[in-house]
Structures are given as structure tokens and as C-alpha cells.
C-alpha positions in Angstrom: -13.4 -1.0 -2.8 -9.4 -1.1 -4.3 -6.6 -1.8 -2.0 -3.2 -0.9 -2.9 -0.3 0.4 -1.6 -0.6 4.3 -1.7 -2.8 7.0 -3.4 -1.4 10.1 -4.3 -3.7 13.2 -3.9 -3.5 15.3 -7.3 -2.3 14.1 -11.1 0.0 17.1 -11.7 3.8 17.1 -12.4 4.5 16.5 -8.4 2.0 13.7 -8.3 2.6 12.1 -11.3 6.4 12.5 -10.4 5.9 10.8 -6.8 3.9 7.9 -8.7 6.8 7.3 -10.8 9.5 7.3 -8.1 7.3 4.9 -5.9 6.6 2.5 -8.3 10.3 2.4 -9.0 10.7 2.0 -5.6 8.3 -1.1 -5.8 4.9 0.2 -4.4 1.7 0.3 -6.5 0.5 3.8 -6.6 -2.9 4.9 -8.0 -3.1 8.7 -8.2 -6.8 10.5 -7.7 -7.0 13.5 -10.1 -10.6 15.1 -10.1 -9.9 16.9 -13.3 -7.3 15.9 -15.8 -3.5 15.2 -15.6 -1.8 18.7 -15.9 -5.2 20.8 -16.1 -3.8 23.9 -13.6 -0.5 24.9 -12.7 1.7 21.5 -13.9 0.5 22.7 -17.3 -0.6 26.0 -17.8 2.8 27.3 -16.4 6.0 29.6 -18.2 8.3 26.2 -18.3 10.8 27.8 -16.9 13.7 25.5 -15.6 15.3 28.4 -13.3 18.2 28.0 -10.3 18.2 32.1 -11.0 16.8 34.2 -7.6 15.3 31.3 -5.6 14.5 31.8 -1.9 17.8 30.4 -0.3 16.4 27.5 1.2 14.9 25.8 -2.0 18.7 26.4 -3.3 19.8 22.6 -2.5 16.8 21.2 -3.9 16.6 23.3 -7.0 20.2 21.8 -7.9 19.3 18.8 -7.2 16.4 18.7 -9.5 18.4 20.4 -12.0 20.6 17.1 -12.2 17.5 15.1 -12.6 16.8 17.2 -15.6 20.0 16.8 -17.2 19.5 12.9 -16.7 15.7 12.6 -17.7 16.5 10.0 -20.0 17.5 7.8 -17.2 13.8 8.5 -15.4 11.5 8.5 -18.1 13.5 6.6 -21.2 15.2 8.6 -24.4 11.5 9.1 -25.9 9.6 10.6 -23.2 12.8 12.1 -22.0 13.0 14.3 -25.4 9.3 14.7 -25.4 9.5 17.1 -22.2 11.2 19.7 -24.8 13.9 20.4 -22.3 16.5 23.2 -23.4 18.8 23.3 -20.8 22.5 25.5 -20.7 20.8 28.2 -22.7 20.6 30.3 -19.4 18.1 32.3 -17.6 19.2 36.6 -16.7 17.3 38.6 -14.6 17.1 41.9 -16.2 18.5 45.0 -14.1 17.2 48.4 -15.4 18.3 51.0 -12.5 21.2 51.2 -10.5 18.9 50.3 -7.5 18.5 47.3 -9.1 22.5 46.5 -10.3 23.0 47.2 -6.4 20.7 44.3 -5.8 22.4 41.9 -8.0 25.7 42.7 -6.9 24.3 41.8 -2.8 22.5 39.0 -3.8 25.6 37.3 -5.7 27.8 38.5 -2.5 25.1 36.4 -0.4 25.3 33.6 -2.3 29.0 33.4 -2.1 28.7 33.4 1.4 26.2 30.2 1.5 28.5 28.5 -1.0 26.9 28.8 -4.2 28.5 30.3 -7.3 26.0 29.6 -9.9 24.5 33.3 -10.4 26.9 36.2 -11.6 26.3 39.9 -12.1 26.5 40.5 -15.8 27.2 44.0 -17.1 25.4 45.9 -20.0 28.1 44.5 -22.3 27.4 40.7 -21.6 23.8 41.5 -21.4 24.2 42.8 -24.9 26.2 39.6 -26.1 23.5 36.9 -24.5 20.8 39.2 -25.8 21.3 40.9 -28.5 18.0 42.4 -28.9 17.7 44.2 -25.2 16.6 47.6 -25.4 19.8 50.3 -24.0 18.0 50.8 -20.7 18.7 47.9 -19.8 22.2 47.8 -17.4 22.8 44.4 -16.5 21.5 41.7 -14.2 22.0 38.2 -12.8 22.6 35.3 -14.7 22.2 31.3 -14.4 23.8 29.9 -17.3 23.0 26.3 -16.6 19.1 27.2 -16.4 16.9 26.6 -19.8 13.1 25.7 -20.2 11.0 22.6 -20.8 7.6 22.2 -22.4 5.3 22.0 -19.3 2.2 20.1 -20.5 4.2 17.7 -22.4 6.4 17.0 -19.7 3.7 16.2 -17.1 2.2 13.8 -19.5 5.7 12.0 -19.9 5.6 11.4 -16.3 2.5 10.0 -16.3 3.4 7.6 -19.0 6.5 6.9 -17.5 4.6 6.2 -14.0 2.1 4.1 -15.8 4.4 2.2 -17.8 6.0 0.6 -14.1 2.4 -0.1 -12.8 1.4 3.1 -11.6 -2.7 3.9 -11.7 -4.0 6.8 -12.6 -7.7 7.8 -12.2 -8.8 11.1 -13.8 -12.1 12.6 -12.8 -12.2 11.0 -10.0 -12.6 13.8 -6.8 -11.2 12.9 -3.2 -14.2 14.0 -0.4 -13.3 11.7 2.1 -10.1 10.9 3.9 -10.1 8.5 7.0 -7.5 6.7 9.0 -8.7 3.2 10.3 -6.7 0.4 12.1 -7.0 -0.9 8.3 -5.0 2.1 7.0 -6.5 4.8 5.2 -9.8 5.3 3.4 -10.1 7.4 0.6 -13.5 7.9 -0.3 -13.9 9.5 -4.0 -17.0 10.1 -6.2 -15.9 7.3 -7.9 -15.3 4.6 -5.7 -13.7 3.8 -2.9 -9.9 3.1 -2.1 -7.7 2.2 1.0 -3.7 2.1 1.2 -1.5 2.1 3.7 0.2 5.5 2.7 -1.3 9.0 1.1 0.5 11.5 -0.1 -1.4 15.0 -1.0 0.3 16.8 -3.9 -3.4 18.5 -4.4 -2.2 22.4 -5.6 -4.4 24.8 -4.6 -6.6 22.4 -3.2 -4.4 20.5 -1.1 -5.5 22.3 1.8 -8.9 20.5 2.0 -7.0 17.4 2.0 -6.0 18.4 5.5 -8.5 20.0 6.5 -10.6 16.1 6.2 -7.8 15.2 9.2 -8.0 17.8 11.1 -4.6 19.8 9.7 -5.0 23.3 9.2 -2.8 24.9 6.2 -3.1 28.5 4.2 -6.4 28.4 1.8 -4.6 31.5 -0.3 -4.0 30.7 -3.7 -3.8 32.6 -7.1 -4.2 32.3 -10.9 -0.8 33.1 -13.0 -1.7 34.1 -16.1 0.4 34.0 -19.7 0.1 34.9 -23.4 1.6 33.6 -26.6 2.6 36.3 -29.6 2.1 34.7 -33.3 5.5 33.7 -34.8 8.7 35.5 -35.1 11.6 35.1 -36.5 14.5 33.9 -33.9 15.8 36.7 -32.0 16.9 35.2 -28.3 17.8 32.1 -26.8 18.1 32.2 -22.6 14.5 32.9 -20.8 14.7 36.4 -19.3 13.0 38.0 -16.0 12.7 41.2 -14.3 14.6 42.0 -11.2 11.8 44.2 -10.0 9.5 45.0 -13.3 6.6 42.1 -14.2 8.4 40.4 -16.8 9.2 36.6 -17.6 9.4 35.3 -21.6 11.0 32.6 -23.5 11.0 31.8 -27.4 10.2 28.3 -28.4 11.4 26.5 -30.9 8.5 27.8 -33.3 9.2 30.9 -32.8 6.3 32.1 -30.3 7.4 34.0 -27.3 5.3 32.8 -24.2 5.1 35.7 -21.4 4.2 35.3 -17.8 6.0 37.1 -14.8 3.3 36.9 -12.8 0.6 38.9 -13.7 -2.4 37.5 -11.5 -5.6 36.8 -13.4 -9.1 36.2 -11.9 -9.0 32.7 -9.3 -12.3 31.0 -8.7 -11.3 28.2 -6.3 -14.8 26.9 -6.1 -15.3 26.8 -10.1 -12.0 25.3 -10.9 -11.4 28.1 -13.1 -9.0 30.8 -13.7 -9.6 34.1 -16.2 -7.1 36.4 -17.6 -7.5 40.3 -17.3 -7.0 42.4 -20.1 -5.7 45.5 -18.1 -2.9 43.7 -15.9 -1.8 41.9 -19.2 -1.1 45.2 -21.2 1.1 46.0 -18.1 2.8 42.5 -18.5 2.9 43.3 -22.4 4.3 47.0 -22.3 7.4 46.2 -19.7 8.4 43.7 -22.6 7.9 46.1 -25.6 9.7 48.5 -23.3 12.6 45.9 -22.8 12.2 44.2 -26.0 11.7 46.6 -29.2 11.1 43.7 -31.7 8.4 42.5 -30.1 6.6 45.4 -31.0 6.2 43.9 -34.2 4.6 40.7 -32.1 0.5 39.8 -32.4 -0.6 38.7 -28.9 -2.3 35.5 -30.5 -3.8 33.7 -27.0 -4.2 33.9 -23.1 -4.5 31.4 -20.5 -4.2 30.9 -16.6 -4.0 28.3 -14.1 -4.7 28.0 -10.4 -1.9 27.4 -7.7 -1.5 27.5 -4.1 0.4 30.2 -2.7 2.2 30.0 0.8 2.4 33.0 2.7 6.2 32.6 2.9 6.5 31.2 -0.6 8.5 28.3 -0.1 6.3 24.5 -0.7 5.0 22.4 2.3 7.3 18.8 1.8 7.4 16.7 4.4 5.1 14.0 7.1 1.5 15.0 8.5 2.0 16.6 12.0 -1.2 15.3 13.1 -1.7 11.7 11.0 0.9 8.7 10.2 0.9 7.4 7.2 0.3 10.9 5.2 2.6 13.5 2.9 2.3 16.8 2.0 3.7 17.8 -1.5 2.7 21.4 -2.5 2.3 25.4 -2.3 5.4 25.7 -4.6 3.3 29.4 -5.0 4.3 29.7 -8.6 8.1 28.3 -9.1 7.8 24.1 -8.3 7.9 23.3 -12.4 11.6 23.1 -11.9 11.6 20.8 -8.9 9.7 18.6 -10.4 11.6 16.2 -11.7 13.3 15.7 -7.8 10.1 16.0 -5.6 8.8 12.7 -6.0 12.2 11.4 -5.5 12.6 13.3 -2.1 8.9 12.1 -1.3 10.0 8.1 -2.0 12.6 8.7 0.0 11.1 10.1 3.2 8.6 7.3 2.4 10.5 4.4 2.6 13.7 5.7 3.9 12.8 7.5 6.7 14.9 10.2 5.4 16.2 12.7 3.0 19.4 13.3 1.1 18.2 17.1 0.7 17.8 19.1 3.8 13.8 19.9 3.8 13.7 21.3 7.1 12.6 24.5 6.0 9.4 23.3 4.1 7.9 21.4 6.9 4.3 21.6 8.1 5.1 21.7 11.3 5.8 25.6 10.5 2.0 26.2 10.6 -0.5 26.6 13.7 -3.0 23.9 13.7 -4.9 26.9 11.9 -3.0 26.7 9.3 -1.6 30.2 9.9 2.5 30.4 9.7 4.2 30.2 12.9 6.4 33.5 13.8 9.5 33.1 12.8 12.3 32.6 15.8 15.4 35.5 15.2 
């Protein structure tokens, strides 16, 4: 049996990220992955680093975690720092086609004002044009987050496990949680390879993070889906910001060699119990025709790979982040259903915090688990 001080529940970005920030904090963390460090979403994901049309209440968090990205050098060191591949102030636009659509933009931006946020703007077909000059002419306008960019998601999940490691942090890898039990001892974390008790757990376990609760008694959605992407073969450089659509399937970025990587959630094929994830051919080509549509030049693109990853999805697709409503002692870190890559950086930061604070800088009221039935099912809303 190993004592220690916590265990974190999952080896993706949010887990490796809350290892870091305890062990900074002084604690010895060993983090339980039953597969390997980044396998689903952490880093199988577009790598977006996007502010751009978030739910309103991840807003403050979002910017807060976009300040951690502009300062990752002072987390993870200059070398891992530069190994995440983060590009940031290149901007990310949502992409208006219709009027409907420009209408949108133009109430969204108005909403924002009102909550006191100013970093999304309508842009017209003109400045469309200028950020990108290769949009097609049906394209009017959008939003716009210039401040937003993209990171390298595999990498950057494995520079946070270095960095966590490097300040004592332990990381186990095929090592699968089917036991959780609180004792007057603390808890015991019973894996299929070995044993482990700490004073503290904190569950950052995806789409699987559910069955952590369900082994105390805490009911939370089981829904979860697989986001799927594909890479084209090289091209020559024709667009810097990452792009979306406002209401058509469409996300891509080029990277520094030149691919184009395109997601925008096209849902693949989930098999929770299998640990696997498979693209489908006929909801790609949708994915693949709104960007030829948008995009002329990539016409001349070769779609050279697929892949998808599992993630839990919320039913009101904001994350659970906060204390156990049934267990002392325990965290919940996940359903980020599809956007947390960008909040990663600031999770485990929050989560340290809460831990050994008591308390938060960012308001997290709004991601608590207490908005879920003992069930699991979400509570109705109170208007």
C-alpha cells in the first residue's frame, strides 16, 4: 500500500495540470491514469486556445486561463513552455454566412457589453477579407477574438506532466481506479495495480469520471461523445487565425507545417466500454464540404488521416469544478463537453486553490455539483 498526500483521478491535461499546481503548492500528488497520459480528449483535440462564443459563465475563467497561457514559461520553464506550440494573438473568427447569422453576432457582442466584456467584435466582409484572405465571397462577416490562437494539444499535455514530475509529482500509467473508499484513515484508492490511500482525491477522469462517483454514491450524467478530426497533406501558407462556424460544422487551423487540422464537432462512433472512439466517413464529408465551401483552396487539399477521442459531455455544457456534495476530502474536475483544452492551463490552479484555500479567486458557482440530483440528472433551473 502507498500513502501520499492526494491522487488525482485521470492523467490528462486537467490532471496533469492539478498535479502540477499541488505539488507547487507543496503536496505529493500521484495521478492514476488507466491508459496513457493524453490518450482521449487532452490529446486527440483541435488545440484551439478560444475566448470566442463561450457560454457566459466560463467567461471569467477562460480569461483567466488565457493569462496562464501567455505566462507558461513561468509554470512549466522556457523549454516545456515552447514545447506546448502555443500561437497566441493570431485570433480566432467565427464565420457568419447569412444575415441570420450577422444578426447573431451583432446580439451576442451587444450581450457581452452588457456583462462587461469587450473582447469579441463583429467584423464585416471587408475585415473578414483582410484576416482571411482566402474566404470564399459568401462569407459576410462574423465575430472575432483577436487575443485567441492555438497550442499543440498532445505536446502540451506531456509538458505538464514533465513539469508536474519534475516538482515530485507521481504519475502511474495503466494503472485503473475500481475502488474508492473513505475510512477514518482517509481515502482508499484501490487500482489494478496496487493500492493507495491520501488524504485528498480529486477526479479529473473525462468521460469516465462519472464512475468515480458513482463508487461514493454521487450520481452525475453518464453522456459522453467522440469528436472526431482530420489532417489534409501539406499546403502552402494561406491563413493564420483558427476559424469556426457560427451555425455550419466547421473549425480548422494551419500549423506551422502547413497541414490544416479540421474538427467542429463532427461526432464519430463512442464505445465507452472499449475505450475507443471511430471516425465516420459520411459525417466527415459534411465536415469537409462546409470548408471546401468556405475555403476554395482547400480544394486542392488531400485528407491524409482521421482520429477521434472520447469526452464527457454535460447536458448543459458547462464542466463540473468544485467539492463532492456527498464526501469530504474529494474534487470534481471535468465534463468540459468538448471546449476545456483552453482552460487548462488555469484548472488545476482553481482546483489547488479550493484545496488548500478553501476558496477561489474565479467565481465557479456555476460549475458546481451540487446542480445535479443525487441521480445525476441536472436540477431545473430557477427563473
Amino acid at each position: 500500500m502507498t500513502r501520499t498526500d492526494v491522487i488525482v483521478i485521470g492523467g490528462g491535461l486537467h490532471g496533469c495540470c492539478t498535479a502540477l499546481h499541488l505539488a507547487r503548492r507543496g503536496l505529493r500528488p500521484i495521478v492514476l491514469e488507466k491508459n496513457t497520459v493524453g490518450r482521449h480528449a487532452s490529446g486527440v483535440n483541435a488545440g484551439g486556445v478560444r475566448q470566442l462564443m463561450r457560454h457566459t459563465a466560463e467567461i471569467p475563467l477562460s480569461m483567466a486561463a488565457m493569462a496562464a497561457w501567455e505566462t507558461l514559461a513561468e509554470t512549466l520553464g522556457p523549454e516545456l513552455a515552447a514545447n506546448c506550440g502555443f500561437v497566441g494573438g493570431v485570433g480566432q473568427i467565427g464565420i457568419a454566412q447569412s444575415a441570420q447569422e450577422m444578426d447573431w453576432c451583432h446580439e451576442r457582442v451587444a450581450e457581452m457589453h452588457a456583462l462587461g466584456y469587450d473582447f469579441e467584435e463583429v467584423i464585416d466582409q471587408e475585415e473578414l477579407r483582410r484576416l482571411v484572405p482566402s474566404v470564399a465571397d459568401i462569407c459576410r462577416g462574423g465575430l472575432v477574438s483577436r487575443r485567441d490562437g492555438h497550442a499543440n494539444p498532445f505536446r502540451t499535455t506531456q509538458s505538464f506532466r514533465r513539469r508536474a514530475e519534475q516538482l515530485g509529482a507521481r504519475i502511474l500509467e495503466r494503472t485503473r481506479v475500481i475502488g474508492l473508499e473513505q475510512g477514518d484513515g482517509g481515502w482508499t484508492v484501490t487500482t489494478d495495480n496496487g493500492v493507495f490511500r491520501a488524504d485528498i482525491v480529486v477526479n479529473c477522469g473525462g468521460a469516465w469520471a462519472w464512475q468515480a462517483g458513482a463508487m461514493v454514491g454521487e450520481g452525475f450524467p453518464k453522456s459522453h461523445f467522440a469528436s472526431t478530426l482530420m489532417v489534409t497533406s501539406r499546403m502552402p501558407h494561406f491563413i493564420d487565425p483558427v476559424v469556426i462556424g457560427i451555425d455550419r460544422v466547421l473549425s480548422f487551423k494551419q500549423t506551422e507545417a502547413g497541414t490544416v487540422v479540421i474538427g467542429g464537432g463532427i461526432l464519430g462512433d463512442p464505445d465507452l466500454d472499449e475505450e475507443t472512439a471511430e471516425t465516420v466517413a459520411d459525417r466527415m464529408m459534411e465536415s469537409a464540404e462546409t470548408v471546401y465551401e468556405f475555403f476554395p483552396i482547400l480544394r486542392k487539399a488531400t485528407i491524409v488521416r482521421t482520429w477521434a477521442g472520447l469526452e464527457a459531455l454535460m447536458p448543459d455544457i458547462i464542466p463540473v469544478i468544485g467539492p463532492s456534495r456527498v464526501a469530504r476530502g474529494l474534487w470534481h474536475a471535468f465534463g468540459f463537453s468538448g471546449h476545456g483544452f483552453q482552460l487548462g492551463p488555469i484548472v488545476g490552479s482553481v482546483l489547488a486553490d479550493l484545496i488548500l484555500d478553501g476558496e477561489s479567486p474565479i467565481p465557479l458557482d456555476a460549475f458546481s455539483p451540487s446542480r445535479f440530483t443525487a441521480e445525476g440528472k441536472l436540477k431545473p433551473q430557477a427563473h
